[in-house]
N, C-alpha and C positions, 0 to 999 in steps of 0.2 A: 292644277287639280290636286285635291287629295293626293291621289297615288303617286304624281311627280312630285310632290313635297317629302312622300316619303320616301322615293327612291333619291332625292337629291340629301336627304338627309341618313340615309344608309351610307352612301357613295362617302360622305365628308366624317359617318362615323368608322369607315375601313382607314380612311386615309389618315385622320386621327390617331388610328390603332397603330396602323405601319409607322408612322413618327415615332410613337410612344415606345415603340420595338426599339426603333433606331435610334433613339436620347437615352434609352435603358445600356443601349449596348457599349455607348460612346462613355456613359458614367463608370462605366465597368472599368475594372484595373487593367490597365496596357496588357498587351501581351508582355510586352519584352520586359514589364517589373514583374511580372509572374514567373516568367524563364529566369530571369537573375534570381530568384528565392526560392529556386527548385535545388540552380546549381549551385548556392549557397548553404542548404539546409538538404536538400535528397538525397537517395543514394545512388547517386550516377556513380560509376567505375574509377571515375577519379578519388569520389569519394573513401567507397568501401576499399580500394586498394588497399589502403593500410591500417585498416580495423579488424580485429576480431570476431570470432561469431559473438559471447556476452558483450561487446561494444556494439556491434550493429542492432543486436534485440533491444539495448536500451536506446538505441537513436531512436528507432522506426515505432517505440512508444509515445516517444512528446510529441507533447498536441502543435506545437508549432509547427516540428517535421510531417504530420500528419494533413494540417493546412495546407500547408504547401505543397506537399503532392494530388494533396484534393484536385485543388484551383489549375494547377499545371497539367495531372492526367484528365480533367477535366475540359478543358478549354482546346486542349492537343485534340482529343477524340472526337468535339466536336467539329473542328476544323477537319479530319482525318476522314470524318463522314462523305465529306463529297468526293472522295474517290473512293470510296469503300464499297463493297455489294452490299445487298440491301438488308440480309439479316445485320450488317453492323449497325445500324439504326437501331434496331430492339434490345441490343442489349446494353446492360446498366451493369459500370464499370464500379465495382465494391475498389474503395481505395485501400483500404489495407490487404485486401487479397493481392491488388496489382503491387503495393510493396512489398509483400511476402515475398514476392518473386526473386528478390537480392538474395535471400537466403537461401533460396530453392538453387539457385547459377550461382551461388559463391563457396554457399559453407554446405553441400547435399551431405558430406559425412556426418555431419553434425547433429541432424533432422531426420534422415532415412534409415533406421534399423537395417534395411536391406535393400537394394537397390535393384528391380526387376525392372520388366518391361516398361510398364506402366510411369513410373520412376524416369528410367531413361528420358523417356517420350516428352517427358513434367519439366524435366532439366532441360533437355535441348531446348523446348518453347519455351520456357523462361528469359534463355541467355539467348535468345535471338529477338525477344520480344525485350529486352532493355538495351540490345547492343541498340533497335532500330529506333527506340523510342529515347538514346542518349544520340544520335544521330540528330534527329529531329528538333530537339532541345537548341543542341549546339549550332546546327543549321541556321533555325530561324534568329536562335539570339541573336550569333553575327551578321548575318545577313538583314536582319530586321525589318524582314520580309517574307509574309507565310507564303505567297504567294512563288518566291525563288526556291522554297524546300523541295529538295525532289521528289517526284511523285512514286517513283518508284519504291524509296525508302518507306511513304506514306504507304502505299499499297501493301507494301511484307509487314506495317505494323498493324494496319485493320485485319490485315490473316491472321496473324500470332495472336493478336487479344482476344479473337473466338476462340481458337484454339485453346489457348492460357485456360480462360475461365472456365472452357470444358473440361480439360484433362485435370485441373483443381478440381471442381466440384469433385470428377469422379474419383480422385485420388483420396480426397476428405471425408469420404463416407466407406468405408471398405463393406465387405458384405458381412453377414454375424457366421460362416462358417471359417471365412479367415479369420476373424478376432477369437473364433473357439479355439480353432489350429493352433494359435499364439498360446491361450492358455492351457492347454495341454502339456506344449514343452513345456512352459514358463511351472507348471505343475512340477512335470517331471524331472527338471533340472534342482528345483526342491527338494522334491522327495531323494532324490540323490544326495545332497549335500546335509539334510537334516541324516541322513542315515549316514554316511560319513561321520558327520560331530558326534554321533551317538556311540561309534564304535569307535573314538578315541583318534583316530584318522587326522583329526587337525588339531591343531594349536590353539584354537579361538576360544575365547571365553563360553563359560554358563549362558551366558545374557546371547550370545549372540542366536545359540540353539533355540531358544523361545522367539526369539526375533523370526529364525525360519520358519516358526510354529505361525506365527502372527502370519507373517504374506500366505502360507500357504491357507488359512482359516478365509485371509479376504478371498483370495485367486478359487476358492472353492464355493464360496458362496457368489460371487458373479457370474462364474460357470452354472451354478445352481437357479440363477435369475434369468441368466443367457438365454439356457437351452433347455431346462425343466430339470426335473429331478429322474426321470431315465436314464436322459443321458451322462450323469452323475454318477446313476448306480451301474451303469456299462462302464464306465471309466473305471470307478470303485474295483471293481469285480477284475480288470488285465491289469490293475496297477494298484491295489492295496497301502492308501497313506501310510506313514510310520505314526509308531504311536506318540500320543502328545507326552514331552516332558512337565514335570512340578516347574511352574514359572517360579524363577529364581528372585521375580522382583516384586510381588506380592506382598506386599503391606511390609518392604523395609521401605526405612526411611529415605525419601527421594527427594525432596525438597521443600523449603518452608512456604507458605501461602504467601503473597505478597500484599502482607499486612505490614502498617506500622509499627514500627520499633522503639523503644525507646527513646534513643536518636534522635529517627523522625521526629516520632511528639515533640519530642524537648524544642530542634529546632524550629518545626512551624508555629509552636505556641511563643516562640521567641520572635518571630517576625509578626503574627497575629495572636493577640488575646484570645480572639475569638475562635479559634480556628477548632471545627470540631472534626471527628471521624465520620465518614459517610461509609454505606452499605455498597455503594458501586466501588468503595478504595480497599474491599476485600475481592483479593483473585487465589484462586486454585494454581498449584507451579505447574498443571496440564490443565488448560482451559479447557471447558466444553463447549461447544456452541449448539445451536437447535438442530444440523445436523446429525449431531451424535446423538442426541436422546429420540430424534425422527430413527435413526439406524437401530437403534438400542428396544424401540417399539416395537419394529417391524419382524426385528431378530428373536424379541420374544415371543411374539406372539404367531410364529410360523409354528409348520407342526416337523421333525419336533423342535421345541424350542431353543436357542445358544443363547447364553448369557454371557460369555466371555466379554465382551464389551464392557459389563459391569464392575469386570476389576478396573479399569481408570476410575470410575466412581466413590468405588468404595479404599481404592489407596487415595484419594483426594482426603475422603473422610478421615483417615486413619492421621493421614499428614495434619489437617486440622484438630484433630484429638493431642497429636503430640505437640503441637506449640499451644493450646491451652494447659497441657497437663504439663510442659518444661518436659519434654520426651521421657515421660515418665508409664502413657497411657499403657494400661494393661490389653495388649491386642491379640492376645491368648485365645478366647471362645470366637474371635470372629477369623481369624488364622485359619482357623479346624474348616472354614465356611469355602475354603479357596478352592480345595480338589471337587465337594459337588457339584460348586458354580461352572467350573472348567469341564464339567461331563456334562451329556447329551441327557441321562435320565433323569432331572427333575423338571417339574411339571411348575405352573403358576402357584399353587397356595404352597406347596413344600419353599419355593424359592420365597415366596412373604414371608413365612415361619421363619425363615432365616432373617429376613429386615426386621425382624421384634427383635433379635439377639443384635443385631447392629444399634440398634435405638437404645434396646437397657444396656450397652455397654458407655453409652454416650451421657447419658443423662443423668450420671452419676458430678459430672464436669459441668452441670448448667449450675445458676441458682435456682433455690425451689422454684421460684415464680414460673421463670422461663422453661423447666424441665414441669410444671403442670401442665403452662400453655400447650407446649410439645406434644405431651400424652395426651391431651385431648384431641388438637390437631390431628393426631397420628390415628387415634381412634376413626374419626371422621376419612380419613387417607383411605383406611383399610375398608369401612364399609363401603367405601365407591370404587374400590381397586379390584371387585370381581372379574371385573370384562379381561381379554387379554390383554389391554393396555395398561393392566393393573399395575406390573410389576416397575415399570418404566418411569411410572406419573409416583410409586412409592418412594423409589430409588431418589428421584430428583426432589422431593420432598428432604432426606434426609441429607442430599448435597450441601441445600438452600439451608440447613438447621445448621448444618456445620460453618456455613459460613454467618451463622446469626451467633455462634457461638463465644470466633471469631470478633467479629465485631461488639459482643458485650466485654468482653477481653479489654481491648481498645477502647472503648468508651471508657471504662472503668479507671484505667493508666493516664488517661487525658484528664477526667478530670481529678487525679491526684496529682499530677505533674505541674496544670493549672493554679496549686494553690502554690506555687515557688515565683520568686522572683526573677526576672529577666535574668539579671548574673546568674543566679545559680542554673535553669535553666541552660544557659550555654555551659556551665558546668561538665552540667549530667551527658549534653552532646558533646563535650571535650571528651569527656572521661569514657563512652562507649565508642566514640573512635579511636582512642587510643586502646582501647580492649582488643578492637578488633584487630589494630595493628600488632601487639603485643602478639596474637596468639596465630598471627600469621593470614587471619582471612584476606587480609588487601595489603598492599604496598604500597609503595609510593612511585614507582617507575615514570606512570606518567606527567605525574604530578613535578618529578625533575628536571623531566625533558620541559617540560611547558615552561617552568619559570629559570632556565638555561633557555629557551629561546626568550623571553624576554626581559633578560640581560643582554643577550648579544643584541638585540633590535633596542635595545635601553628604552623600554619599555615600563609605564609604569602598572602597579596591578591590578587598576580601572580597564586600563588601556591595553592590558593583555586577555582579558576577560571579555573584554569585547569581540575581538579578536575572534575569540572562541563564540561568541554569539554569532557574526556576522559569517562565521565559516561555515562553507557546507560539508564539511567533514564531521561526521559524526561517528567515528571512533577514537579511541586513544581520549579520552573525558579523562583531567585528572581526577585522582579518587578523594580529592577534596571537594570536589564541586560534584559529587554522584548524587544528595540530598538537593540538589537544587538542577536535576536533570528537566524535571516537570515544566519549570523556571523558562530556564534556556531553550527547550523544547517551542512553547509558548514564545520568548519573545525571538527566536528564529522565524515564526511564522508571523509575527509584528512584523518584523523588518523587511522580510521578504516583501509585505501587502502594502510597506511605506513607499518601498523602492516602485515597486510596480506603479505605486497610484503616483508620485513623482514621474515616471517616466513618460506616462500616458498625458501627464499634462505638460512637460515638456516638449511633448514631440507635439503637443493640437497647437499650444503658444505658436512656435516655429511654422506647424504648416499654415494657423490662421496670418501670421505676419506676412509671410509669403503670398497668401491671397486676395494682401492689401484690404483687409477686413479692420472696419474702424476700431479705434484704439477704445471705447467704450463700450462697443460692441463686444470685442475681442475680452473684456475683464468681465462682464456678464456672464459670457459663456465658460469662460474658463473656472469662475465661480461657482457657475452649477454646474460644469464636470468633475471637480474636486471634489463639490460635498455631496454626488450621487455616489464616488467612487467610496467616499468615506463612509456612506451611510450601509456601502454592501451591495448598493447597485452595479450591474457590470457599463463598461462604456458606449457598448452598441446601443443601450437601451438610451441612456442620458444622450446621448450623439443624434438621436432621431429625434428624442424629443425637442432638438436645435434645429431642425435641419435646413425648416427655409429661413433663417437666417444665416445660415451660409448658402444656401442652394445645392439642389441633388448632387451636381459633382462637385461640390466642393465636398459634401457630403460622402461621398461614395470614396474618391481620394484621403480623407482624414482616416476614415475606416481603416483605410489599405494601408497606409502608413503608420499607425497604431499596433497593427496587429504586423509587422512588420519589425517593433520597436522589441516583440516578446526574445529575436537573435539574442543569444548571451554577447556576441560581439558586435550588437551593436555601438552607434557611435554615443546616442544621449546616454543608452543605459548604460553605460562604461564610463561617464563623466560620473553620472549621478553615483556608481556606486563609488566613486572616488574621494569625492565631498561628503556623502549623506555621513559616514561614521563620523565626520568631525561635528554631527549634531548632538552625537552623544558622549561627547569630554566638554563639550561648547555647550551651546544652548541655541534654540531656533530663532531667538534673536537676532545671531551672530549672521545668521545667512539668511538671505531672502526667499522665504518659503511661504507657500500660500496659505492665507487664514485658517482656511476650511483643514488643510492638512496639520497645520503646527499642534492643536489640541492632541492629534492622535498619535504626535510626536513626542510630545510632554509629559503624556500617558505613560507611554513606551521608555520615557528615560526613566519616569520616577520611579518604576517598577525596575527599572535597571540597576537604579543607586540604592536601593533598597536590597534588594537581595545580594548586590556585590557588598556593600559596608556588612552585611550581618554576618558573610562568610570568609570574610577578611577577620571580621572579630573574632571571630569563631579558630580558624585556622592561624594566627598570626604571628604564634610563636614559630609554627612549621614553615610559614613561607620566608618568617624572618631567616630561618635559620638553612633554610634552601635557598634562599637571594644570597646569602653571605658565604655560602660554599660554592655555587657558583660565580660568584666574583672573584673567591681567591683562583681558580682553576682560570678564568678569563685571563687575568695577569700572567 
């Protein structure tokens, strides 16, 4: 009948389902390759034994380490469940809360301002919650069988991990009268130490008295956010702020924008023709982001209003006025602007009144054209700058002009520089790094040590330059190659994505061979895993789109072993990075590399020989003469 057709066909679509459960589960990564990449990459006790607290925070950030604790406290908890009580089913294990916990059991001084109840309670569940859960680990790896793990061990770790994620959460949200508490002292310990420096009491500089002025403005105004403005004026009223000092650092000069120099121009027009000035390669030497001008909004337009925020602003501006004018800018009439800004009584249109005196001192520095465009611009600023968010949306108005300033500066230098010939060009950047050196801004220290190490490695200065490319060290830059940071920056991140995308197809060769997967099969694939990885696509995506040609678990295995390959000590990625630098004194000829990848290799070198020949030309009197002093020192 009917209804036995469909119950014979429910029956055979359950028993379907239950397969489908159990091929899923069977494709899944072993247990026991999960536990080895726990206790190769987590931080079991072996581990952090002899790490630091800044060493463990940066393990417990890589995503590899973060993998692998996933997949491990994952798979544990599940298995853990069946002896667990029945709230351990409902709850869902955040993994990096569960690796917080190394830091909570190893390094509590380090994290804990102070250490109460609460605290206690956080530590001890911690350190019993990884002693049981590195029990468990080591148990089943060796044993290689979840089934001989004690149960007992399992049972104290399904307690601890409720526990855990309780006594966290409540530990990670504290209530808003202790974070007041906090700011109270954190006030009053302030107010002490500003009143100290003011009576002469210490040693420290000007700068640092304004520095106590700053925290105590922020620590005042999130008290003021916290708990309203009552509770402010009760505080105000038992504990009376000291008064604000004249900021010491107020439109002196603080540092140049980081625009192009001379220098620059000369050498990038000497590597490119073309090369022009872009409006994103002008920065402020204190950047602002959209939270400060979001803070700088809200600040004005409360009642009553603070504008102190404003002087980063306005010393930005002042800093841009003085490298157009050769620090010459008369900052006299907007000086006198510092002491109203930094008081409580001006209002919105008094504080604009003062951005016309910022504007007419500027605009005497533009060309006509751009100092018309401006004034009208600025007209239009001011008739839509009534609301309270007037003064904020003005202000950043004349940031954006300082740096269009700026950049007509630079436009202008570019294209006179443009009209000189490649020689002379490296001239003009010979001659401004020797200024610089002359008059003491740079040295050469590291620039000695580098080519004293590659002497002693007999090295030549391709090949120590590489060196420097493929290293993950990025300090100690000689200060001949500072003009070609951008450079190196860039093809670091080449090589990094060469290395990677070689490894990922090393290790799928290796496991398809392994899987007795045909030899034309096998170049197919490996074809379109290469030029998905070169085109930006990641490998899980290209790997699926393979899959039944190799079948789910072969499919599920490649994954696991891929993502497997990201170990720094690994076995392929430690060959590959062995070899790959010999592609860049060589050529991809010389080694057997795959099609799809060599182009993006050849990319990567000609930008390599290009920038290293032009700063060898550029520098080659100094290296000759630093190669040859340290060769007589090697003798």
């Amino acid at each position: 009948t009917i209804l036995q057709m469909l119950s014979t066909r429910a029956r055979l679509t359950d028993s379907m389902q239950a397969t489908r459960i159990q091929r899923t589960w069977k494709r899944s990564p072993k247990l026991f390759d999960i536990l080895q990449c726990y206790i190769d990459l987590g931080p079991t006790k072996t581990n952090v034994a002899t790490m630091g607290f800044n060493a463990l925070l940066a393990k417990l950030r890589r995503p590899e380490v973060i993998a692998a604790g996933k997949a491990c406290i994952q798979r544990i908890h599940r298995l853990a469940c069946r002896h667990a009580p029945p709230d351990a089913h409902r709850v869902s294990v955040n993994t990096r809360v569960f690796l917080a916990a190394a830091i909570i059991a190893y390094f509590q001084n380090d994290i804990f301002p102070a250490i109460g109840p609460l605290e206690t309670r956080l530590i001890a569940c911690a350190t019993t919650l990884l002693d049981s859960f590195d029990q468990i680990v080591l148990a089943a790896h060796t044993l290689r069988d979840w089934r001989l793990v004690p149960a007992d061990v399992v049972r104290v770790f399904c307690t601890n991990i409720l526990a855990y994620i309780q006594l966290f959460a409540e530990w990670k949200t504290p209530d808003a009268a202790t974070f007041i508490e906090r700011l109270r002292n954190t006030l009053l310990d302030l107010y002490a130490a500003a009143r100290a420096h003011a009576q002469g009491a210490t040693d420290e500089p000007e700068v640092t008295l304004f520095a106590y002025h700053t925290q105590i403005e922020r620590a005042r105004h999130m008290m003021l956010k916290i708990s309203g403005p009552q509770v402010l004026a009760l505080f105000d009223a038992e504990h009376p702020p000291p008064p604000t000092p004249p900021n010491p650092l107020v439109f002196r000069r603080t540092a140049r924008w980081n625009a192009p120099t001379h220098e620059m121009l000369a050498y990038e027009l000497f590597l490119d023709a073309r090369f022009a000035v872009a409006l994103a390669d002008i920065h402020p030497p204190k950047k602002l982001c959209k939270a400060f001008w979001k803070t700088l909004e809200l600040a004005t337009a409360s009642t009553p209003p603070c504008f102190a925020r404003a002087m980063y602003a306005l010393r930005n501006i002042i800093d841009a006025a003085n490298d157009v004018a050769q620090d010459t800018f008369p900052d006299t009439d907007i000086l006198a602007l510092s002491e109203r800004f930094r008081g409580l009584d001006v209002e919105q249109p008094a504080a604009l009144d003062m951005l016309d005196t910022v504007l007419g001192a500027l605009t005497p520095l533009m060309p006509s054209a751009r100092a018309e465009l401006v004034r009208a611009q600025w007209a239009q600023v001011r008739s839509t700058s009534a609301g309270t968010c007037g003064f904020a949306a003005a202000l950043g108005f004349l940031h954006d002009t300082a740096a269009h300033m700026l950049f007509d500066v630079c436009t202008e230098r570019t294209r006179v520089l443009a009209l000189l010939a490649p020689h002379q060009l490296l001239e003009v950047a010979r001659a401004s790094f020797q200024d610089r050196l002359d008059r003491g801004v740079i040295g050469l220290q590291h620039t000695t040590h580098w080519i004293e190490g590659a002497v002693r490695a007999q090295l030549s200065l391709p090949e120590a330059t590489l060196a420097l490319v493929t290293s993950e060290n990025t300090q100690h830059i000689p200060e001949t190659l500072l003009l070609d940071l951008p450079r190196i920056a860039l093809m670091r991140k080449e090589y990094a994505r060469i290395l990677d995308i070689l490894v990922v197809v090393n290790v799928a060769d290796h496991a398809l061979t392994m899987a007795a997967l045909p030899e034309p099969d096998r170049a197919v694939f490996l074809d379109y895993l290469a030029a998905s990885l070169v085109a930006g696509q990641s490998y899980a995506h290209a790997i699926e789109t393979l899959a039944e040609s190799i079948g789910r678990p072969g499919h599920a295995i490649l994954l696991y072993q891929i993502a497997d390959s990201a170990r720094p000590n690994h076995t392929v990625r430690l060959a590959v990075a062995h070899w790959l630098p010999a592609l860049f004194i060589a050529s991809t000829a010389a080694l057997n590399v795959n099609l799809h990848v060599a182009p993006l290799i050849d990319k990567t070198l000609a930008d390599f020989r290009v920038f290293c020949a032009a700063n060898h030309l550029l520098h080659a009197h100094t290296y000759d003469r630093l190669r040859s002093e340290a060769a007589k020192s090697e003798k």
